[in-house]
Structures are given as structure tokens and as C-alpha cells.
N, C-alpha and C positions, 0 to 999 in steps of 0.2 A: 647382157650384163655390160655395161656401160666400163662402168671402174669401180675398184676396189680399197679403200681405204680404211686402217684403220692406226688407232690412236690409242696410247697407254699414256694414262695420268698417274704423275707422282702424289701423292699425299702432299699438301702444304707445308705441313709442319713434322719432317722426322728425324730422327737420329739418324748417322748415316752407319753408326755402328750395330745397328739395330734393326734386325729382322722384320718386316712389315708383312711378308705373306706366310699363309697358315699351312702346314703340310697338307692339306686339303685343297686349298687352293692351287698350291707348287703339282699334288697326283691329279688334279682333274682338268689342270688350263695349259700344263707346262710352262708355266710365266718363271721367270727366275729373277733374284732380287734386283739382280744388277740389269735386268729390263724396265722392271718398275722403277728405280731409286734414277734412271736416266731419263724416265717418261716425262711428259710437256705437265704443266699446272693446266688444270679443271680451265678456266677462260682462254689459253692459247688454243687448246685442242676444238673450244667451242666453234672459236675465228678460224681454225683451221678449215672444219669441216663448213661452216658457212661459206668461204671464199670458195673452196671445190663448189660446191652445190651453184655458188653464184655464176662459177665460171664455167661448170659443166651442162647445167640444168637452162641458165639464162634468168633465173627467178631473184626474188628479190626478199627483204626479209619478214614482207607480209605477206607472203604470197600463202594461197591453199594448195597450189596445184603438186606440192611436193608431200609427202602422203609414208610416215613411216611405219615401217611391220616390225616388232617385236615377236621376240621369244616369250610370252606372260606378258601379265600387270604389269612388275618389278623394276623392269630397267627404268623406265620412265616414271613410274608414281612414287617408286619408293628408294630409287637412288637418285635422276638426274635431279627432278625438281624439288627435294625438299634439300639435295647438297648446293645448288644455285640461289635458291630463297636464302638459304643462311650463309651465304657468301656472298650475298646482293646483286647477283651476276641476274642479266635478264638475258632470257631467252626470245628468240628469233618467234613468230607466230605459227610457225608449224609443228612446230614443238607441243604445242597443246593439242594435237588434232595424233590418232594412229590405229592401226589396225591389231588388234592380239592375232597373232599367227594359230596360238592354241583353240582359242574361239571359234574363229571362223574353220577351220580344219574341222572341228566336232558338230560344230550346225550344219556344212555343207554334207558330210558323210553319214550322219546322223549316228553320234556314238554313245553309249551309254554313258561315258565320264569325256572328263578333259582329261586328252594327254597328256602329261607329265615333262615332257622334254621333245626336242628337235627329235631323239632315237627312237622315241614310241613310235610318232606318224611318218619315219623312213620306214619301219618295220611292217607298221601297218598297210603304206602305200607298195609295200615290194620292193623298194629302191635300194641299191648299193648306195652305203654312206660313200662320199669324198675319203679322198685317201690325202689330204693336204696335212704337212705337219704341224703346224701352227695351230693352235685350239680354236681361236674366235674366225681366223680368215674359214678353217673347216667350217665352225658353224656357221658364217654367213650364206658357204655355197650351199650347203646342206640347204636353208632356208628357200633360198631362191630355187632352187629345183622343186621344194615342195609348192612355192607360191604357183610358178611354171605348171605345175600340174595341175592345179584347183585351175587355175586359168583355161586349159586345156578340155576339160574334163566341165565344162561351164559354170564357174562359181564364179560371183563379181561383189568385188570391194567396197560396197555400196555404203554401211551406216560404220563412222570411222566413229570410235570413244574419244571422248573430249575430256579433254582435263582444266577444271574450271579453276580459275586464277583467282574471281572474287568472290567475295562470299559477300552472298543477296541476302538483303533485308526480308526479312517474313513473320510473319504474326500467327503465335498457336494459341488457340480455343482450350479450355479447358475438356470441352466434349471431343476433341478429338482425337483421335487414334492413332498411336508411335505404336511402331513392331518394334518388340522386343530385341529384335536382333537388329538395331542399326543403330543402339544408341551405346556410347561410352563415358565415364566418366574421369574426367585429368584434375590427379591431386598434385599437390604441391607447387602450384603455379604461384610466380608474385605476385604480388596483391595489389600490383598497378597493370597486372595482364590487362588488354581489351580482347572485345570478339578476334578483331583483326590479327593481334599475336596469334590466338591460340588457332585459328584459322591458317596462316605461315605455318604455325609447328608441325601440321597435319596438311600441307602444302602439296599437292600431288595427288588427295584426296578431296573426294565430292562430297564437303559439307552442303546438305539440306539448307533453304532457303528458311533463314531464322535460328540456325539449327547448332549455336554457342551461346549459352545458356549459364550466365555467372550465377555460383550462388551465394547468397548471402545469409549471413549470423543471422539469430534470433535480435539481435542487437542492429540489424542492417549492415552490417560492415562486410565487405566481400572474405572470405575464407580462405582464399588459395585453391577453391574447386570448380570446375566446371563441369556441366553436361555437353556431350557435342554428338547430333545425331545427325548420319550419312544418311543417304541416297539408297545405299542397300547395303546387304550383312558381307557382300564382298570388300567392302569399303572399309567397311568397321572391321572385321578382321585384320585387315591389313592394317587398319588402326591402332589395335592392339602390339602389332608387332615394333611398335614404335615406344613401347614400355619403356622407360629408365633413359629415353633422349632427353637434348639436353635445351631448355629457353634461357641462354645467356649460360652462367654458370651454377642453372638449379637442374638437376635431371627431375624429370615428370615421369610418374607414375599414372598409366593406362589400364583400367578396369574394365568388365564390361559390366553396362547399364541398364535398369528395365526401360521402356516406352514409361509408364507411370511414373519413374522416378525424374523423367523430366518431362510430364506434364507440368507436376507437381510445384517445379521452378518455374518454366516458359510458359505455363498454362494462364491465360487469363480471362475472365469474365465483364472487367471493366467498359462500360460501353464510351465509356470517354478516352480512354489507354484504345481501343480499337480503332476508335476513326481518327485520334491522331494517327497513331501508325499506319491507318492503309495509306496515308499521305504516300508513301513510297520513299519519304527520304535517305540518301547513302548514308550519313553522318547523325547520330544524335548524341547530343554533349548534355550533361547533366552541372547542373548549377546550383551551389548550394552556400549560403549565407546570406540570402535575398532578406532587402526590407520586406516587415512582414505587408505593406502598406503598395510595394515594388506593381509595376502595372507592365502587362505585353510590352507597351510603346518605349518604357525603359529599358524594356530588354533589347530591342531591337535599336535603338539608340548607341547602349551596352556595344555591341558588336559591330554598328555601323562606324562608331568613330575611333581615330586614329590611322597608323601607317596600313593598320591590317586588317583594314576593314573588310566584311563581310557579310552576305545578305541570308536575312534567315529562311526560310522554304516559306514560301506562303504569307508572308508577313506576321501579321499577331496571330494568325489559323496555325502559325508550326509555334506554337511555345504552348507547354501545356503547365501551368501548373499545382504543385500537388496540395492537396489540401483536408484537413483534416474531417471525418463525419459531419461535420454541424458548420462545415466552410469553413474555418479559419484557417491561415495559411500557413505552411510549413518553414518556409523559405523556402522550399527548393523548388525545380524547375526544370522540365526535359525543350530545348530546341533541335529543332529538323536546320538541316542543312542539305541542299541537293547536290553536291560534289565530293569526294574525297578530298579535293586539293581545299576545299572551305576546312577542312578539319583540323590543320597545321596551324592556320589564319585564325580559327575561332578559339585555338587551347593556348596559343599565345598572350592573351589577356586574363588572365590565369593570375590572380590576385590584383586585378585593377579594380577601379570602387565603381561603385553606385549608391550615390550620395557620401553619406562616410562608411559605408558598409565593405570591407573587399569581400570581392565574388569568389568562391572557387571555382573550377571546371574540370569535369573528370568527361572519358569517352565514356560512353556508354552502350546500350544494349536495347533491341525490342524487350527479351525475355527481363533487361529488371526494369524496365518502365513496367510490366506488367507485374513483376515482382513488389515494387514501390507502388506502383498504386490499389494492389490486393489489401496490401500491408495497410495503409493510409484512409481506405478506408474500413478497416477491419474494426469494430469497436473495443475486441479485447484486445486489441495495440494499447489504447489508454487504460485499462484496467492500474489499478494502484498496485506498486510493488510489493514485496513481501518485508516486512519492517526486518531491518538489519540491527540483528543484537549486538548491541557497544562492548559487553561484558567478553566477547568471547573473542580471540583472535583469531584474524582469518587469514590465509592464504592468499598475498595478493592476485590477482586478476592479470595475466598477462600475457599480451598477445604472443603470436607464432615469432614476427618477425621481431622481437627485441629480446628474444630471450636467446642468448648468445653466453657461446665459451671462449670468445676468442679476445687476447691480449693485447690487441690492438688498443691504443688510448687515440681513437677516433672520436669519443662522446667527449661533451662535460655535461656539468652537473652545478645546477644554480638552485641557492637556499636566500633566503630573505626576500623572496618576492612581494608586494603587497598582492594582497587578495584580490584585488579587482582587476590586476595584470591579464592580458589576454597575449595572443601571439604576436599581434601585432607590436605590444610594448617588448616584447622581449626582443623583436627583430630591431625595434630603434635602440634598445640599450647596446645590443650587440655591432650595431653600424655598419661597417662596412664588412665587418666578421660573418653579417649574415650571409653573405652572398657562398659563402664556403657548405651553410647548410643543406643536408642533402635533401632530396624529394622528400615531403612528408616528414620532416625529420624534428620535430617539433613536439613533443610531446609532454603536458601536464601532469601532474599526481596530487589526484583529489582523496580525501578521508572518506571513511564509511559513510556521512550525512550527505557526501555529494558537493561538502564544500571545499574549495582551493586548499590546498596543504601549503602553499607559496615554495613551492621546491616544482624544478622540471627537469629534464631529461633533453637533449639536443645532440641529435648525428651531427657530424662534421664530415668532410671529403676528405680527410688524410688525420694524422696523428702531430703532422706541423699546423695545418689549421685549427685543430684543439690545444693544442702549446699555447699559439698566439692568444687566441683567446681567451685564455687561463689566465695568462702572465699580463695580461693588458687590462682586463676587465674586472679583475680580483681587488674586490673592495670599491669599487668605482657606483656614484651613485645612480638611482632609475626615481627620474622624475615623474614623478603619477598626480597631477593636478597641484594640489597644494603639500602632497607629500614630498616625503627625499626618503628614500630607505638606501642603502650602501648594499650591494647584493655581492654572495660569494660565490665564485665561478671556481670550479674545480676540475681540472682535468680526471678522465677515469675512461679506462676501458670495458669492452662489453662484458667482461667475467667482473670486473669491480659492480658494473651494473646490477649485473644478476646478482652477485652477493649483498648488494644495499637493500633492493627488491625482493631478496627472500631473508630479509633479516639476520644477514649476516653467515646464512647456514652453505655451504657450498652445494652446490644442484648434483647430484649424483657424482663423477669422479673428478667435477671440479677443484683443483685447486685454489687457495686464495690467495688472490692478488698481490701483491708488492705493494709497500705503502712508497706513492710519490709526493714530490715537494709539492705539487695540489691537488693531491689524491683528497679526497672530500673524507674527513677523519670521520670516526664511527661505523660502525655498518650495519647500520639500518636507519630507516626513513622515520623509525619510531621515537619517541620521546625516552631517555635512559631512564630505566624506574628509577623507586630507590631503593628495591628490594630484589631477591631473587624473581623469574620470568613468570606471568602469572601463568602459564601452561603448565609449569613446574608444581602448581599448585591446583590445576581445574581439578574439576572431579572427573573428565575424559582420561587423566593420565599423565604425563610429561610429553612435550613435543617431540620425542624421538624417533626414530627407526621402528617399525613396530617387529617384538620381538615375544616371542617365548621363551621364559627360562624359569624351569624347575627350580621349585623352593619346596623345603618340607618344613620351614615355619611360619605363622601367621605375619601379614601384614598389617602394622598397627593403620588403624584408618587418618585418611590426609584431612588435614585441614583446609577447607575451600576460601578465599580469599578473592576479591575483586580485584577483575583486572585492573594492571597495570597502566594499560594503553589502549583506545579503540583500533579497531582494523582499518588498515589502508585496504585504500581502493587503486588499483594503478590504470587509467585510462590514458592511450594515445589522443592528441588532438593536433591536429584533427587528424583520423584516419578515417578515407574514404571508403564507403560511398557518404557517411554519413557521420554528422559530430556526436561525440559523446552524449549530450541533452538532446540525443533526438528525437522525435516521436515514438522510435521503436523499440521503444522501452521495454514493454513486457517482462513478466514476474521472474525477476532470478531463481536462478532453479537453486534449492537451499545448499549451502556449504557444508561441507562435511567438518565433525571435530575436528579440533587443533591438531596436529601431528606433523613429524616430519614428513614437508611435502619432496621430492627428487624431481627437479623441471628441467628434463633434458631439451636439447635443440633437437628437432628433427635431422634426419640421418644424411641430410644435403648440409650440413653445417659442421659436423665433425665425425669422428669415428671412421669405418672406412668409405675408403675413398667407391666413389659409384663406380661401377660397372661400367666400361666403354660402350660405344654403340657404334655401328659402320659409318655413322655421321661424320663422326668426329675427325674421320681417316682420308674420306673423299667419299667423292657425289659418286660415281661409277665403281658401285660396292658389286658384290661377285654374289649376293645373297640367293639373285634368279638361278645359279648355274644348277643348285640341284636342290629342288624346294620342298622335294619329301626325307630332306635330312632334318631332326628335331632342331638341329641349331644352328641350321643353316643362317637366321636368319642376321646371327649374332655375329658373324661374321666381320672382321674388322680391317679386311686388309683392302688394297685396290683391284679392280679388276679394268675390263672394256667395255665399252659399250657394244652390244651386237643389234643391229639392225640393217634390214634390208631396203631400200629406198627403189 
């Protein structure tokens, strides 16, 4: 034994009045508060322990020849590296490489199960535990007298487990075979997640090459879901245990998945989606508002010129693009790029033209190239839609991420557009105000036929950047060729939203909004009849609550009456992967009667608050210390790292 060090990390971010370990924690480590709450931050203890090793060992920070043993998986897959990735700390290269002490103990003895803890294989080798008071210094000796032994006894440390940092491009075959036990699927991810986030979230674990899999709407538009299938059912277990962590401020929900059910996404048959992708490219960026007329050579022109410039893989052989059964082309566009560092370079040009066209650029995926080109060319993609009845009102259409309770007055709200407005005219009428708009934050509202309603919807980055823009732009005119229309800007928050967007009715225990000086009067997007609501009169009923209530007299029968007003349709635009008018039309699945609809936000937007996770607390979580407890894993305070070097 050379030397012995060890290190307690405080938590980042705690109260000092405020307890951080678990009486479980406090009976199993002897840690006391007033050890942790004086402990170094997760990066000092890093540099700590580097400087020892540099100045003990002689190594350097790439070095292999330093070789660490754990007690399990845990310390390292499932505390150190996924609390470093989300604190953007990088780790030394050895770090990736280590021995399970549990593992190699059960291969070399040859034991029916894996140990359970350091106490099983004292027990089982005959050894007196250490008598040290300290809980982690005891486990360290503990460890090194069992390594001492396997040594002794002739076991050698020969295949160390690797902990893979990138996740590799790969290409799945429809005919090929996923085991059911290695695949999982993550709900509630943004809807601007790439592989590469959701590959970070589960950072410490060995996703499969190819093996993040976005899925996307019957509409093309990504869902907030993904498939992600590991290496093996150890992996994904552990992946599971990662349920209700957190990407930014949405915690993600962890299921497990069949092998079929992401075929069924990553699966592809396309013989042109194949041999672009054996290309091997790191990076592909999807491209989507292309002239339909647009050629390779423009594409790679596209990305050649400028400050940030960039070379596409292979020249016009890495640009594929999509197009529909009979050739014609979609606009859109998958390019290869052979670096990660091209990837920053090429998404930076992210609304520059080609010709008068702006491009957009999203990251993208093996699995929805394959995705996108099944789709494209499927023939019932183009199938004619299902005719939408004018007579009956419908329930606008509206996505995950805009349907919000919160009183924030971060949106506005613009009426008097002309019809033929696109984003682009709203971003010159807005001027310098656009630059406040958030990602993606652009959104149209078209009528049941599909055409322009001249009303949009626009995030802002704060509630002073929606002010300004209110008070500045209210009544102000939007040049459109030989037109002038005077357009009205209204400040409104995301509960005024949702009350305009569901006609006025509040979404479940929503309350309604407060009228402000350019809160957008009325509340709804629809036309004021001049009579009572024609739902009030369908022969469905009254749009209400649906309710039972005992009557013992007859009801005289209603008089049916034509609607008032056709149904809105409420479509973001553009929300990626794909615009509204896109090919992936396919037949809307029919609306249900009129009635009160209740459009809650999902459960990361209000109500109670998520569940913590050991994440959130620090990287050196205490979850290993005893893993046949059911809730071990949920464990939130800090612990040490223990390993033997």
C-alpha cells in the first residue's frame, strides 16, 4: 500500500441549516453533517486526487498505466460520470478504464451469484474485516487485502471495463435482432433533445452504436421520446435507475422497451438511407426549406462560405436528399460531416439563405434518416386527408410544449397579419425585437382549410422583452409588397395563451388570466357569433364537462342550428423536424364531438414538484454502499468515492 487518501464532497448547492444526509447514510458510513457540509466541491477533490497520483505514481493525465478497482458498477457509471457530464468537469483518461472488484472475485472463484458487498467476499475468503473506524478508509483496506489475495492465489487483472465517452454512429436493418432486455425508452425530453444530449443523460453507460433513436409524430415532428438501446441488460437496468433525472429543468422518465419497439423507429430498409450512412460520418445535420430545384453543389457552397466555414464528408456523396415516390423533392436534406467540432461550424448557419430561401438546420440521427426516408417514401404518406367538417367545432390541435399554466407574460400575440406573411416577414416587422425571440419560437395559426388565420403566437426571453415589444409595435405598420396592414401586438402570458387557444374555457384548475393594458381583448381566436355558441345548440350536446344528472321529466328536443364559426386548427411553425405543409401528412385520425376538452401541461410544468434524484446533490452519491436495499438507489445525500488503485 503505497498511500491512502481520501476525500468528502460537499454538495454545490445546500442550505447550511439543512440536513443533507439520510439516517441511513449517517448508520451505515458514520459521516456526520458537519464532515460533509466542510467537504471540498466535486472539481477540487478531482485535482486533488490527480496531483497525488501525478506525484505519487509519476503518470500523467493520459496515461493507462493507472488501473482503478471498485466496489460494483455504481461509483463510477452511475455517480462519478454522469455528476461530471452535468457539471461539465472532464475527467483525466483513466477514469474511463477499471476493474469491478465484485466481477472478477466471482469469475476467478467460480460463484453461483455476485457478491453483494466488500462483507460477502471477507466472509467467504475467511478474512478478519479491518477494525479501522472510519467507514470508507475500512472499506478501502478491506478491498486491497481481498485484491492482495486474488493476486496471491493467481488471478490477473487482465480485461479492465471501459466506460465509453462517445456514442458511435450505427445503422439498424429492419431484419435485425434487438434483445429485449437492452432497450429503454425516455419520455419527456425537449423537443430540440439530439442523440448526443440524450447519450450525456445516460453518460457512464454503454449506449450501442446507433443505439438513440428519436421518435417522431405521425406528422413528422419529434415527440419528446426516445429509444436508447445498451450493450447489455446490465446497462439498461442501470438505465432504468436513472427514472425522474433531470435534462436541464425537465426530469425524464425511464421505461423499459422491447427490441421490436425500436426496430420499428431505427429500423430501415432504404437502400439509399444505407449507403449514405455506412459513409461512417460523426455529425449529420438535417436541412429543411431547401429550393425544391436546390443541387449538392449548393449545398456544399451553403457551408463552405463564410467565417465558419466547413467541409461536408465526401463532398456531394455526403448530402442525401429526400424525396418523394415519383422524385420530386421535398426540400429537405440529410449532410455527413466527419468531426464533432464541424457540428458547432455547420448549425451556426442556421437561418442563412440559399438563394432567397432561409435554410434551417437541426442535429440529427442515423435512426431518423431512416425514419425520414421510410416515411418519404411510403406512398400512404401522400394519401388525401380525411375532409374536415366546417359545421362542427373542434378542439384546437396543440402541441406538448405550448400548452402552459404559467403567468408569465413572456409571449405576445399578433392579429392583422396579411395572409401571405411568413416568419420571415414577422421577424422584419419585429426588427431588432426579434433577436429576444426564443428557439423555435415562432408560431402561426391556420383555420380548418389549412389557410393563414393572420394571427401568430411568439416566445420572447423574458416578460421585459414582451413589454417592449407590445408598447413599440402596437399598431405599427408590416409592409407586404404593395400592401400596408397596421398589425396588433399584444402582450399575453402562457395561461392567457391557453385560454385564447381553448376558446376562452380555462384547461383544468386553470385560473383566468388578468386583463392587461395589451392583453389581446376577447378570448378566443374565433369570430364572436351573433348568437348563443353553436355547441350550445349541436345535436352532440353542450360543450360542457360531461356529466350525469338525474331528471324525472322529459327533455323537450333541441333545435340544431349551423355553426357559428369553423374550427381552428393551431400549428407551430416551424417546429422541427419538419414544417407544418410537410409531406407527412397522413390522414388525421377523426376528432372527437364537441365538448369540454381539460388540456393539462404535463407533470414537469406544474403540480407537484419532481421527485429529487442523487444527481441533483453531487456526483459521489452513496447509492453503491448497500444495493440490495429497494431504495437505495434514490438516495440523495453525498457520500466518497472508494477505490483502490
Amino acid at each position: 500500500v503505497v498511500g491512502l487518501q481520501q476525500y468528502l464532497v460537499k454538495p454545490r448547492v445546500a442550505d447550511v441549516n439543512e440536513n443533507v444526509l439520510s439516517e441511513q447514510l449517517v448508520t451505515e458510513s458514520a459521516l456526520t453533517e458537519d464532515l460533509v457540509k466542510n467537504g471540498v466541491p466535486l472539481e477540487t477533490a478531482i485535482q486533488q486526487f490527480e496531483h497525488y497520483a501525478r506525484q505519487t505514481f509519476h503518470i500523467g493525465p493520459s496515461t493507462h498505466s493507472l488501473r482503478f478497482v471498485t466496489d460494483g458498477q455504481l461509483p463510477l457509471r452511475q455517480c462519478l460520470h454522469p455528476e461530471t457530464c452535468s457539471k461539465n468537469l472532464e475527467l483525466p483518461s483513466y477514469y474511463s478504464y477499471f476493474h469491478d472488484l465484485r466481477k472478477e472475485f466471482r469469475a476467478f472463484y467460480s460463484m453461483p451469484e455476485e457478491p453483494q458487498c466488500i462483507r460477502d467476499m471477507i466472509a467467504y475468503l475467511g478474512m478478519t474485516p479491518d477494525t479501522e473506524s472510519e467507514f470508507y478508509v475500512k472499506e478501502i483496506k478491506d478491498m486491497v487485502n481481498i485484491v492482495q489475495r486474488l493476486l496471491a492465489d493467481g488471478h490477473k487483472f487482465e480485461n479492465p471495463e471501459a466506460v465509453n465517452l462517445r456514442l458511435e454512429p450505427g445503422i439498424c436493418s429492419k431484419n435485425e435482432e434487438v434483445d429485449n432486455s437492452c432497450v429503454v425508452r425516455a419520455r419527456g425530453l425537449p423537443w430540440q433533445s439530439s442523440d448526443q444530449d440524450i447519450a450525456k443523460f445516460f453518460r457512464g453507460l454503454n449506449v450501442a452504436k446507433g443505439g438513440v433513436a428519436l421518435c417522431l409524430s405521425p406528422q413528422g415532428r419529434r415527440n419528446g421520446e426516445a429509444l436508447v438501446r445498451f450493450i447489455n441488460q446490465e446497462h439498461r437496468d442501470m438505465a432504468l435507475k436513472r427514472h425522474k433525472h433531470h435534462i436541464g429543468n425537465r426530469y425524464i422518465e425511464v421505461y423499459k422497451a422491447s427490441g421490436e419497439d425500436f426496430i420499428n423507429v431505427a429500423g430501415g430498409s432504404n437502400n439509399e438511407a444505407q449507403a449514405f450512412l455506412s459513409r461512417g460520418g460523426q455529425v449529420i445535420v438535417r436541412m429543411r426549406g431547401l429550393p425544391y430545384d436546390c443541387t449538392a453543389k449548393q449545398v456544399l457552397d451553403f457551408f463552405e462560405a463564410g467565417e465558419n466555414s466547413c467541409q461536408v464528408m465526401d463532398g456531394e456523396e455526403g448530402v442525401l436528399f429526400v424525396k418523394k415516390p415519383d422524385g420530386r423533392a421535398t426540400g429537405d436534406a440529410f449532410v455527413l460531416f466527419n468531426q464533432e467540432e464541424d457540428a458547432g461550424k455547420a448549425l451556426s448557419k442556421h437561418r442563412e439563405l440559399i438563394g432567397s430561401r432561409y435554410i434551417e438546420l437541426f442535429r440529427s440521427t442515423t435512426a431518423e434518416v431512416q425514419q425520414v426516408l421510410n416515411r418519404s417514401m411510403d406512398p400512404k404518406t401522400y394519401e388525401p386527408q380525411m375532409p374536415l367538417i366546417a359545421q362542427v367545432p373542434q378542439v384546437p390541435l396543440l402541441p406538448q410544449h405550448i400548452i402552459t399554466s404559467g403567468t408569465r407574460k413572456d409571449c405576445i400575440r399578433l392579429r392583422g397579419l396579411p395572409y401571405e406573411a411568413q416568419v420571415e416577414h414577422i421577424l422584419d416587422f419585429l426588427g431588432d425585437h426579434a433577436k429576444n425571440i426564443v428557439f423555435q419560437g415562432v408560431h402561426m395559426v391556420y383555420n380548418a382549410q389549412g389557410q393563414p388565420s393572420g394571427e401568430a403566437f411568439i416566445q420572447m426571453d423574458s416578460e421585459q422583452s414582451a413589454f417592449q415589444s407590445a408598447q413599440q409595435k402596437h399598431h405599427r405598420y408590416m409592409i407586404f409588397g404593395k400592401k400596408q396592414r397596421y398589425i396588433e401586438v399584444f402582450q399575453c402570458s402562457g395561461e392567457d395563451m391557453n385560454l385564447v387557444l381553448t376558446g376562452g374555457i380555462p384547461a383544468g384548475a386553470v385560473s383566468p388570466a388578468k386583463a392587461a393594458t395589451l392583453l389581446s381583448p376577447g378570448g378566443t381566436m374565433l369570430p364572436p357569433p351573433h348568437f348563443a355558441p353553436a355547441a350550445a345548440f349541436s345535436p352532440f350536446g353542450p360543450a360542457g364537462p360531461a356529466q350525469l344528472i338525474p331528471t324525472t321529466t322529459l327533455t323537450p328536443p333541441r333545435h340544431t342550428f349551423a355553426a357559428a364559426f369553423p374550427p381552428i386548427f393551431y400549428w407551430p411553425y416551424p417546429s422541427p423536424p419538419v414544417s407544418p405543409t410537410s409531406y407527412y401528412g397522413g390522414a388525421l385520425t377523426p376528432l372527437p364531438p364537441p365538448g369540454a376538452a381539460a388540456i393539462q401541461p404535463p407533470p414537469h410544468q406544474h403540480g407537484a414538484a419532481p421527485p429529487p434524484h442523487h444527481s441533483a446533490a453531487t456526483l459521489w452519491s452513496i447509492d453503491y454502499l448497500n444495493p440490495s436495499h429497494p431504495n437505495t438507489h434514490n438516495i440523495t445525500h453525498p457520500g466518497v468515492h472508494s477505490a483502490a488503485a
